[in-house]
C-alpha positions as CSV (number, residue, x, y, z in Angstrom):
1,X,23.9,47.0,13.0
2,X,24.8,50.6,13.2
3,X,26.8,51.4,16.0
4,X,25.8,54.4,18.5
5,X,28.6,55.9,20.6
6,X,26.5,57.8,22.6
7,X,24.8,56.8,25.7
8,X,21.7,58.7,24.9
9,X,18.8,57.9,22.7
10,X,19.5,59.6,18.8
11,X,16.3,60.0,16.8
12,X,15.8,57.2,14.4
13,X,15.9,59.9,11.5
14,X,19.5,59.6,12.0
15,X,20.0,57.0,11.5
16,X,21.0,55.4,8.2
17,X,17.6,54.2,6.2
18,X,19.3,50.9,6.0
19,X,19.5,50.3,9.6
20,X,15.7,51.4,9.8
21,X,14.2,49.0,7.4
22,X,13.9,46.5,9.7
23,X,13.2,47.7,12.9
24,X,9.6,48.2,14.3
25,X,7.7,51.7,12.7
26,X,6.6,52.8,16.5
27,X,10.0,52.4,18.9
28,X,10.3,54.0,22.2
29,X,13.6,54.5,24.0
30,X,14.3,53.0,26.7
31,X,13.1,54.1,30.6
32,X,17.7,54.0,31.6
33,X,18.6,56.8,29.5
34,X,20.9,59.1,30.5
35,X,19.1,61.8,29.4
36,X,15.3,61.4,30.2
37,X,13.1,63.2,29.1
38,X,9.7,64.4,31.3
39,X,6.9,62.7,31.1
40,X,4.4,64.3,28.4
41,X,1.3,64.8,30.3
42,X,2.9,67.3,32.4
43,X,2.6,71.0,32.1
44,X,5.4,73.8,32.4
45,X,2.0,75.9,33.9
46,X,0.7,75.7,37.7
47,X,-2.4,74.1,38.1
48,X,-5.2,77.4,37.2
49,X,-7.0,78.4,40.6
50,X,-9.3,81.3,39.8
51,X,-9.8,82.8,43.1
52,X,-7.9,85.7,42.9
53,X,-9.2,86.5,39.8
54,X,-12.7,86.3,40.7
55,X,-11.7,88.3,44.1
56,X,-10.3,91.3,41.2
57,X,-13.3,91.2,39.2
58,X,-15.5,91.6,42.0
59,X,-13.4,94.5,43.7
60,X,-12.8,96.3,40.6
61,X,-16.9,96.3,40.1
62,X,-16.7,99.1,43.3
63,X,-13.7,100.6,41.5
64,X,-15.9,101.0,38.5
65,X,-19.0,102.7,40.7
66,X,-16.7,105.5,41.9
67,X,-15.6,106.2,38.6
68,X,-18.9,106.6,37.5
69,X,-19.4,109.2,40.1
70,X,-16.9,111.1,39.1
71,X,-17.9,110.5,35.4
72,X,-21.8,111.5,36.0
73,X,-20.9,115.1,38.3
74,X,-18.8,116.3,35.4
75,X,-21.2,115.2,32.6
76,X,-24.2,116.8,34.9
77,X,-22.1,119.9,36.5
78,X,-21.0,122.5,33.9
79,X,-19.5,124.7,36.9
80,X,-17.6,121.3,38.4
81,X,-16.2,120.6,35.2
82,X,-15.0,124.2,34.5
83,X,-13.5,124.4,38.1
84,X,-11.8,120.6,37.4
85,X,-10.5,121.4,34.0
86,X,-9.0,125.3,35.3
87,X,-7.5,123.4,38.3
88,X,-5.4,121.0,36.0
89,X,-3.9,122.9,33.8
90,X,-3.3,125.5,36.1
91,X,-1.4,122.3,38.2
92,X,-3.2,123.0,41.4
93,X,-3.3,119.1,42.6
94,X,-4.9,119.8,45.9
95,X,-7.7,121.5,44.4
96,X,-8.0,118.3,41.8
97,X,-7.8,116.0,44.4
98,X,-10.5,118.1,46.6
99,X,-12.9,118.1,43.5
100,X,-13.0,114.4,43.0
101,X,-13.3,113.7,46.6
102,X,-16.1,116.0,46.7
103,X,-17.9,113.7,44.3
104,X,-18.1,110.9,47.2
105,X,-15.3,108.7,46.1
106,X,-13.7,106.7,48.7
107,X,-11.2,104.9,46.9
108,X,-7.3,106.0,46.9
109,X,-6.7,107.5,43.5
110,X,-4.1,109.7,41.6
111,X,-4.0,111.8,39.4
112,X,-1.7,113.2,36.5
113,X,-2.5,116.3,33.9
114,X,-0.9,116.8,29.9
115,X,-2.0,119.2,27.8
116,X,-4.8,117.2,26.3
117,X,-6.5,116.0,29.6
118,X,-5.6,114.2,33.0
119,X,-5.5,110.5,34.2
120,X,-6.8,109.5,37.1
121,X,-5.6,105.9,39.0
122,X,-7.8,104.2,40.8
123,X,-6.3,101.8,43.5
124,X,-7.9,98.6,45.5
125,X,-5.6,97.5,47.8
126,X,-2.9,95.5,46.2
127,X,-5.6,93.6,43.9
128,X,-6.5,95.7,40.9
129,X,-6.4,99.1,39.3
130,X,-8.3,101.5,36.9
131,X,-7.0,104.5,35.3
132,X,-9.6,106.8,33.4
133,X,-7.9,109.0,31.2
134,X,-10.2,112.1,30.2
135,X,-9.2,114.5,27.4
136,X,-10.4,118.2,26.8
C-alpha cells in the first residue's frame, strides 16, 4: 500500500493508479482529519431578509414623486426653467436651491452644476438616494 506521510486527507488523484485499482470508486475521508473541511450545505452568505429592501423601495417611491415635481414645473414653466438654468451657470446655489424648493419638494437634496447641466441628489434618511442629472 502506498504510504501517506501526511496527516491530512490527499486527493485520490495523487495517488499512484496502482494503489487506486482496488479501492472503492466513491471514498470519503475520514470525520478526524486534521484539516476538516466545512460542511457543504453551508453558505459563505447570511441568510437573505428582505426587509430593508422592501423599506428602500417603498421610500424611494416618495423620492421619485418629488422628482417628478421638479421635473413637470420645468417641462410646464418656460420662465422657471430659464431662471433655473441662468442661476446655475451663473453658480448662484441659493437661488437653485430656492427654485426647487419652490416646486414643493420636501426632501433634502443637493445640487452640483458642469457645463452641460446640473445634478441634483435626492436623500431619505440613511435608506436610499436618487440623483437626476439634467443636461442643457
Amino acid at each position: 500500500m502506498y504510504y501517506n506521510p501526511y496527516p491530512f486527507f490527499v486527493y485520490p488523484h495523487y495517488y499512484p493508479a496502482w494503489v487506486m485499482a482496488n479501492q472503492p470508486a466513491n471514498q470519503h475521508p475520514s470525520s478526524h482529519l486534521a484539516m476538516p473541511t466545512p460542511p457543504m450545505n453551508r453558505s459563505p452568505f447570511p441568510i437573505v431578509n428582505t426587509k430593508k429592501l422592501k423599506t428602500s423601495a417603498n421610500r424611494i417611491k416618495v423620492i421619485m414623486q418629488q422628482a417628478q415635481l421638479l421635473t413637470d414645473k420645468i417641462d410646464e414653466s418656460e420662465q422657471f426653467a430659464h431662471d433655473l438654468m441662468n442661476a446655475a451657470q451663473q453658480s448662484n446655489k441659493t437661488e437653485v436651491e430656492k427654485l426647487i424648493a419652490s416646486t414643493g419638494i420636501t426632501v433634502k437634496f443637493d445640487t452640483t452644476y458642469t457645463p452641460d447641466g446640473f445634478r441634483i441628489t435626492f436623500t431619505e434618511s440613511s435608506c436610499c438616494k436618487l440623483t437626476l442629472i439634467l443636461g442643457w
